[in-house]
VEXVEXKOL-30091 format. One record per atom (N, C-alpha, C, CB): x, y, z; chain. Coordinates in pm, 1 decimal, padded with zeros to 6 digits. Atoms other than C-alpha are relative to their C-alpha. Glycine has a CB too. Layout:
N
+----------+----------+----------+-----+
!     east !    north !       up ! mol !
+----------+----------+----------+-----+
!        X !        Y !        Z !   A !
...
+----------+----------+----------+-----+
// end
This chain:
72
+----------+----------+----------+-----+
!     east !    north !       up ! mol !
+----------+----------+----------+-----+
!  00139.5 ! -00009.6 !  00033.7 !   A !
!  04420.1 ! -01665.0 ! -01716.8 !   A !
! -00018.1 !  00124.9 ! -00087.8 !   A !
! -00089.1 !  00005.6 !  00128.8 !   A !
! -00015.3 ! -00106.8 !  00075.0 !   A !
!  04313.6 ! -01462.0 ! -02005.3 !   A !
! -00110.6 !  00094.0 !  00107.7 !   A !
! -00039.6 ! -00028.9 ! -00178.0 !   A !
!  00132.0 ! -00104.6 ! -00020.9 !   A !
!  04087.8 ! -01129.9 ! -01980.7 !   A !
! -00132.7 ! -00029.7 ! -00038.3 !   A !
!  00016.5 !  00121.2 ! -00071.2 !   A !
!  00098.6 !  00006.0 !  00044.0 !   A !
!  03812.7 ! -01261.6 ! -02147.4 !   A !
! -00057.0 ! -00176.5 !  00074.1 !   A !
!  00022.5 !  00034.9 ! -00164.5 !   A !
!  00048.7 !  00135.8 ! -00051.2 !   A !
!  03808.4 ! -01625.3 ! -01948.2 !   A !
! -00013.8 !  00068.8 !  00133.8 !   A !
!  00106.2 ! -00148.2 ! -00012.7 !   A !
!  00080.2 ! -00036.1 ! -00145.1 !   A !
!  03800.5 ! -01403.3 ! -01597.4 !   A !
! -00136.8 !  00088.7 ! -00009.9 !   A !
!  00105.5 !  00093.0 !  00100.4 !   A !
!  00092.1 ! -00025.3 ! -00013.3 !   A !
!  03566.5 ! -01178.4 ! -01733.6 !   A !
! -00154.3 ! -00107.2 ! -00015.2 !   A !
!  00025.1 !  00092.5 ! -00064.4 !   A !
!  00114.4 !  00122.2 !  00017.7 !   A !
!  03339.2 ! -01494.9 ! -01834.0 !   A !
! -00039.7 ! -00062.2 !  00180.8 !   A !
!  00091.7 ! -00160.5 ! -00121.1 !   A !
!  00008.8 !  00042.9 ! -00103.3 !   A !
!  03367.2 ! -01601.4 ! -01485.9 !   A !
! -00078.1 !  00100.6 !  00114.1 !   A !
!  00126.3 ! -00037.6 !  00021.6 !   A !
!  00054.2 ! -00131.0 ! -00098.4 !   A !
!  03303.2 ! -01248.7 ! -01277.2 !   A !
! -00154.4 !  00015.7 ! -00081.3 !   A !
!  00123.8 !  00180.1 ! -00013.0 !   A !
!  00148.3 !  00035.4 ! -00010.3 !   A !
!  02978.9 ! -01276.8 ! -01500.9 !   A !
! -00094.1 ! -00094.6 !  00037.4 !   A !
! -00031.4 !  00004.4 ! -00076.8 !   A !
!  00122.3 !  00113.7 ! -00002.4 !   A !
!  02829.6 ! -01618.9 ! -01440.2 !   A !
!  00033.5 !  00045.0 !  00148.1 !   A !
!  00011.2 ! -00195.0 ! -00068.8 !   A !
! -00002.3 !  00026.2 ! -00119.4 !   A !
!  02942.0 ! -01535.1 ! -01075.7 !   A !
! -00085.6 !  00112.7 !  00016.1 !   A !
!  00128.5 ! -00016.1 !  00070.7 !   A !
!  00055.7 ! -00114.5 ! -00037.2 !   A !
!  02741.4 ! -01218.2 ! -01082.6 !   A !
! -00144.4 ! -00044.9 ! -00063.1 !   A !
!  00078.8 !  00141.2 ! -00055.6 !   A !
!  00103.9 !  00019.9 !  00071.8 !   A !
!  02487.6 ! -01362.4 ! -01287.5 !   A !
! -00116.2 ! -00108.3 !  00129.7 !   A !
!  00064.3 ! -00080.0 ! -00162.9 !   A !
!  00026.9 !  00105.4 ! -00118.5 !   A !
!  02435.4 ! -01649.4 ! -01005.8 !   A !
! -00044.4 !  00088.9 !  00118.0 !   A !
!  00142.5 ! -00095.8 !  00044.6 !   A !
!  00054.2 ! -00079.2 ! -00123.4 !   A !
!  02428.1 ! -01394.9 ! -00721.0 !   A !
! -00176.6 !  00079.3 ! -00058.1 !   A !
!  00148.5 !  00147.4 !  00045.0 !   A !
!  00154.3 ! -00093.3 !  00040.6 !   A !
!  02126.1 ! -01169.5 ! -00914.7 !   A !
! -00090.1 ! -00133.9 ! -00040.9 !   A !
!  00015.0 !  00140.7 ! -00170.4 !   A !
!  00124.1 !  00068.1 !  00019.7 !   A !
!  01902.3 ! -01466.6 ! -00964.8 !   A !
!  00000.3 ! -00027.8 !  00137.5 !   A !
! -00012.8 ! -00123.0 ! -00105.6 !   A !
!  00086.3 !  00060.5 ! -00166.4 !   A !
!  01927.3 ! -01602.1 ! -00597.5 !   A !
! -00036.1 !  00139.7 !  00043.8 !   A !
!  00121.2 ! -00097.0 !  00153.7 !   A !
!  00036.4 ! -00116.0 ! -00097.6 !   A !
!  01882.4 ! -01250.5 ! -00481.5 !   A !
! -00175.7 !  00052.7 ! -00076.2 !   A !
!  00155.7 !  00153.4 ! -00010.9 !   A !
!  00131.3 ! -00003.9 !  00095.2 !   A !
!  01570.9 ! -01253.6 ! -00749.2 !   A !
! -00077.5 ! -00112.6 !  00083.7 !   A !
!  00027.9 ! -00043.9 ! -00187.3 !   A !
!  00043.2 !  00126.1 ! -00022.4 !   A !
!  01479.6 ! -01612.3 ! -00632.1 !   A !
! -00096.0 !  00034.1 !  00191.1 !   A !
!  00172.2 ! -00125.6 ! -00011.6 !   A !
!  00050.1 ! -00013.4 ! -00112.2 !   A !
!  01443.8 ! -01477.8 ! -00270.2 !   A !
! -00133.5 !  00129.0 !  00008.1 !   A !
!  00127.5 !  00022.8 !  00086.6 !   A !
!  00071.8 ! -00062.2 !  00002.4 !   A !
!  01241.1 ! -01159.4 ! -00331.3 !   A !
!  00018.9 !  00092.7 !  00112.8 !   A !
! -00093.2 ! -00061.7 ! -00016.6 !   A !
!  00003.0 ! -00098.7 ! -00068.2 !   A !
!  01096.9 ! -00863.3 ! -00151.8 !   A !
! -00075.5 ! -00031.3 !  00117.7 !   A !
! -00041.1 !  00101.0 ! -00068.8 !   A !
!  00139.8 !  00063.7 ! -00119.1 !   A !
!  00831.7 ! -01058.3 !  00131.6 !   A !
! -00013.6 !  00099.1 !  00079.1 !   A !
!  00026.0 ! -00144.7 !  00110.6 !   A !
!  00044.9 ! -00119.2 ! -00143.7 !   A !
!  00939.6 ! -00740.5 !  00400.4 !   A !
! -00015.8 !  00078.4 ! -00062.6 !   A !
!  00092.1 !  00055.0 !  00125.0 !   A !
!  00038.9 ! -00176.3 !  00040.2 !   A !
!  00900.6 ! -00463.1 !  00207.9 !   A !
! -00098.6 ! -00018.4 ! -00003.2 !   A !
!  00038.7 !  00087.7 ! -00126.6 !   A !
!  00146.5 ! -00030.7 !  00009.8 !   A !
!  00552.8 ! -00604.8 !  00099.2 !   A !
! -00088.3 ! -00009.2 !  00149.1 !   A !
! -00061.6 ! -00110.0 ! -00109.8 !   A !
!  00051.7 !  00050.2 ! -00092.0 !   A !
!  00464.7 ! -00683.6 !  00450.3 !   A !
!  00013.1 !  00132.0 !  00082.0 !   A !
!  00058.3 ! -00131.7 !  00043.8 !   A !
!  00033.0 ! -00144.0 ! -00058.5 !   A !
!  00600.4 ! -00289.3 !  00532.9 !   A !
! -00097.8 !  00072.3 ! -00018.7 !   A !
!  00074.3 !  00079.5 ! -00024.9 !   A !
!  00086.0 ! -00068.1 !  00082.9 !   A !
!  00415.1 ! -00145.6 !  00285.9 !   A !
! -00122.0 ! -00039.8 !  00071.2 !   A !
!  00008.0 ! -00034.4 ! -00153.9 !   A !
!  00178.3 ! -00018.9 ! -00014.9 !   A !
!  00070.2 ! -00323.8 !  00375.9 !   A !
! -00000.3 !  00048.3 !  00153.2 !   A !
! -00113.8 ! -00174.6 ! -00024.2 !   A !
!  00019.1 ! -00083.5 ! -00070.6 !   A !
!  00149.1 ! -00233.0 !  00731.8 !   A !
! -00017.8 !  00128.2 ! -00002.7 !   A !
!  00052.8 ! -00014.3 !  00047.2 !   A !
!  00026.6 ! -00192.6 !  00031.3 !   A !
!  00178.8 !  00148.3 !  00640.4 !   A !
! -00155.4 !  00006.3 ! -00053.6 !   A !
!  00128.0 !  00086.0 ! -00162.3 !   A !
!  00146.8 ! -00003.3 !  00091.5 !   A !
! -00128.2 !  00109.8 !  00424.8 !   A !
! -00095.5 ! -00014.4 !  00131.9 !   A !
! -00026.6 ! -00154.1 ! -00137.5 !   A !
!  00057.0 !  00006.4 ! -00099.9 !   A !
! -00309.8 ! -00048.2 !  00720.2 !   A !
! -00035.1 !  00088.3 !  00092.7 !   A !
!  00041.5 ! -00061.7 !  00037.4 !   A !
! -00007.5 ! -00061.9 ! -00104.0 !   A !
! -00215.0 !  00235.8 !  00957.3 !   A !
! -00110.3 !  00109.2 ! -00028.2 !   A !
!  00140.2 !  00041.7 !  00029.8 !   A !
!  00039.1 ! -00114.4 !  00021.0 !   A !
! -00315.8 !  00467.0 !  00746.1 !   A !
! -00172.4 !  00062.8 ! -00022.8 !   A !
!  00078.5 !  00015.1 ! -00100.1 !   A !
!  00206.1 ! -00036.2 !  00009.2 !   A !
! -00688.0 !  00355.3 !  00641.2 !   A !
! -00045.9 !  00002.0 !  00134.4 !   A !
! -00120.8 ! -00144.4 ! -00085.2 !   A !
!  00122.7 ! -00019.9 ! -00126.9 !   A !
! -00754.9 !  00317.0 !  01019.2 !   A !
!  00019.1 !  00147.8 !  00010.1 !   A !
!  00028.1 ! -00089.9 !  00174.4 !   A !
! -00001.3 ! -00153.7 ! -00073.7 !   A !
! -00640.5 !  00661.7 !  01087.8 !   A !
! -00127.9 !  00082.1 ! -00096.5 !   A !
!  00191.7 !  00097.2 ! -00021.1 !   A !
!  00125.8 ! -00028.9 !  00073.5 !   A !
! -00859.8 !  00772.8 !  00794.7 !   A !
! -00133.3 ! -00039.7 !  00059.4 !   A !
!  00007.7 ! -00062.7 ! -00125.4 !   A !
!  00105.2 !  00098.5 ! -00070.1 !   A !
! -01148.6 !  00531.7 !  00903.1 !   A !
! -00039.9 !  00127.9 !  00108.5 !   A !
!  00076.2 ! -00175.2 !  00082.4 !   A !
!  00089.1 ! -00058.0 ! -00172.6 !   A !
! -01155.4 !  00733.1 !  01249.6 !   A !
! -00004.8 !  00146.8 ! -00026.6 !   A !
!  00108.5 ! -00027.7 !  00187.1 !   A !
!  00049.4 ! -00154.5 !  00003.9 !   A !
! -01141.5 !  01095.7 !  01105.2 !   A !
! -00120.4 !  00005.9 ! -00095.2 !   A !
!  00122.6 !  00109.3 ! -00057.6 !   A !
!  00122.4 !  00021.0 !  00030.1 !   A !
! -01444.8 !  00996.8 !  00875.6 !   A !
! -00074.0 ! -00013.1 !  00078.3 !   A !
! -00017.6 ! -00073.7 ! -00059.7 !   A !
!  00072.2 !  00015.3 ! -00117.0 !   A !
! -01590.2 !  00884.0 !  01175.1 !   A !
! -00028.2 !  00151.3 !  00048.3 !   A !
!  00081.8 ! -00091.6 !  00106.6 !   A !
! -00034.6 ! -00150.6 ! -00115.3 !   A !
! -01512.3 !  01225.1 !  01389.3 !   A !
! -00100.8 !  00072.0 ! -00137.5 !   A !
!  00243.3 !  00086.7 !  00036.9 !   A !
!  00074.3 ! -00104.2 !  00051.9 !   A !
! -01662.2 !  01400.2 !  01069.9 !   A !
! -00136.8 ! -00053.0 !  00013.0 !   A !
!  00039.8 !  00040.9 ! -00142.5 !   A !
!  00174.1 !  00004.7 !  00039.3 !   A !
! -02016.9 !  01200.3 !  01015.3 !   A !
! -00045.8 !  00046.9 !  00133.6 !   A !
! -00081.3 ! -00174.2 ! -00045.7 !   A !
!  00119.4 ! -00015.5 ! -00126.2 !   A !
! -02106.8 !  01215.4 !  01386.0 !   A !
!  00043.1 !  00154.6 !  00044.4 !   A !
!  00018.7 ! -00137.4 !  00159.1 !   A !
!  00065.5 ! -00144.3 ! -00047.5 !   A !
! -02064.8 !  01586.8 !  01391.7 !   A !
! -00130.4 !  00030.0 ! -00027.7 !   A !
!  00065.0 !  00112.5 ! -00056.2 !   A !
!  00142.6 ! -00113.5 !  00020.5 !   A !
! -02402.7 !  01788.6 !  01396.9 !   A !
! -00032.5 !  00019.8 ! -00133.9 !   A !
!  00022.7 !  00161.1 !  00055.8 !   A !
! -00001.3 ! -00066.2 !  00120.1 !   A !
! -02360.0 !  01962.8 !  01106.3 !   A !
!  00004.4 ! -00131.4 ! -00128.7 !   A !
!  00140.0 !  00110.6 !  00003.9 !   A !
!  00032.4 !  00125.1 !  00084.8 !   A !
! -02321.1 !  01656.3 !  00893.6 !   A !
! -00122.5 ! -00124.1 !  00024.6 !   A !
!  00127.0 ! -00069.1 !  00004.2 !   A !
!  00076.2 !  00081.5 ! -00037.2 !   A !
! -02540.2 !  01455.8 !  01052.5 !   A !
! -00154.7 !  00090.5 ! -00019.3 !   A !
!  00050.8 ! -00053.1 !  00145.1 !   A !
!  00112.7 ! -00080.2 !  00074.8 !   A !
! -02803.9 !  01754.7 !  00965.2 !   A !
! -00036.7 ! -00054.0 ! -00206.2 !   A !
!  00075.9 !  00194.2 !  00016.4 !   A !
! -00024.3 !  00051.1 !  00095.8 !   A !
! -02695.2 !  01725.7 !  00630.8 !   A !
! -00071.5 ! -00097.5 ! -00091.2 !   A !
!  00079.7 ! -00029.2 !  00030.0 !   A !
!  00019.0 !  00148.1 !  00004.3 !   A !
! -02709.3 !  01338.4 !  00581.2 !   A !
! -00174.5 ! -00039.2 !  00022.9 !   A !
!  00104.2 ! -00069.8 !  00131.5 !   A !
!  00078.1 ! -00013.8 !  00015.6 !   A !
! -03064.2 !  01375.2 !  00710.8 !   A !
! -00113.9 !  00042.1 ! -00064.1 !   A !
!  00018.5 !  00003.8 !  00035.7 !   A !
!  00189.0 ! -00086.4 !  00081.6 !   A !
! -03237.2 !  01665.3 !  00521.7 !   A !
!  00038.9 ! -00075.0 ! -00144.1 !   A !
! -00020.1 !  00266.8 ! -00031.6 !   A !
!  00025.2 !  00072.9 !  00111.7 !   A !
! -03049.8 !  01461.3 !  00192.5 !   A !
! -00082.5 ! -00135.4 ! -00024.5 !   A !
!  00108.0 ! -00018.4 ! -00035.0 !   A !
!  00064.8 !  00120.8 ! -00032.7 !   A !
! -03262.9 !  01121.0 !  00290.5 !   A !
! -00102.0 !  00058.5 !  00006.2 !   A !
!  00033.8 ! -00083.0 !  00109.0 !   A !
!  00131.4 ! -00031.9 ! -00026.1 !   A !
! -03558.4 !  01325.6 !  00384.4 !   A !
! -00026.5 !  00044.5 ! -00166.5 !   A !
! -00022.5 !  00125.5 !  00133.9 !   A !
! -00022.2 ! -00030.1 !  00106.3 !   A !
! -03522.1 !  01477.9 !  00030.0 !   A !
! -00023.0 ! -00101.7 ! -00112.5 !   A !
!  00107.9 !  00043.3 !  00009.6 !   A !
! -00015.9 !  00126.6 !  00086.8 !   A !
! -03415.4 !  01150.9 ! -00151.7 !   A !
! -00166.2 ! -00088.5 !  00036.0 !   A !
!  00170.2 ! -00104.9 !  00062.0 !   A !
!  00162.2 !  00111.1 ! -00044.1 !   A !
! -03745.2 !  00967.2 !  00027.1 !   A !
! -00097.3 !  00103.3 ! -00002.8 !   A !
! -00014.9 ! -00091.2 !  00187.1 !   A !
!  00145.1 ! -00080.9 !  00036.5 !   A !
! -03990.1 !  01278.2 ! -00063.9 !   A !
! -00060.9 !  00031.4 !  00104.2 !   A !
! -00105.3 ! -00072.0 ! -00079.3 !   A !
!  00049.6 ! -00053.2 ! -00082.3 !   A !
! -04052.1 !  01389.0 !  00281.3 !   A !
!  00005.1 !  00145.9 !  00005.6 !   A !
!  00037.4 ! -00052.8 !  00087.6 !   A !
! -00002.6 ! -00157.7 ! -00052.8 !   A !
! -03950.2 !  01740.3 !  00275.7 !   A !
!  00083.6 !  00069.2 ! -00169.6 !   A !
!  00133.4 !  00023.9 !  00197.4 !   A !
+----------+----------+----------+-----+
// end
């Protein structure tokens, strides 16, 4: 067998492996990823939370509404 009829071969055989490995895709990584993502807006989510219903913001939030609606 020449050099240039095995290398023809070690490519279509490499060529064959990178499309099925194309063909199958990434499905868990995207399914890690949106878990992480997920985790992360709830954790966000609940320290937004923890901040509005402090006092001090919840002052805030008020005198800008009282403000915005021309009460004070």
């Amino acid at each position: 067998m020449t050099v240039r009829r095995r290398a023809g071969r070690v490519r279509a055989s490499l060529t064959r492996r990178v499309r099925a490995l194309r063909a199958t895709g990434d499905g868990g990584m995207a399914t890690a990823e949106y878990a992480l993502v997920m985790v992360a807006a709830a954790a966000l989510a609940g320290i937004l939370l923890l901040v509005i219903r402090s006092p001090f913001v919840q002052e805030l939030l008020e005198a800008l509404f009282r403000r915005a609606l021309g009460g004070g």
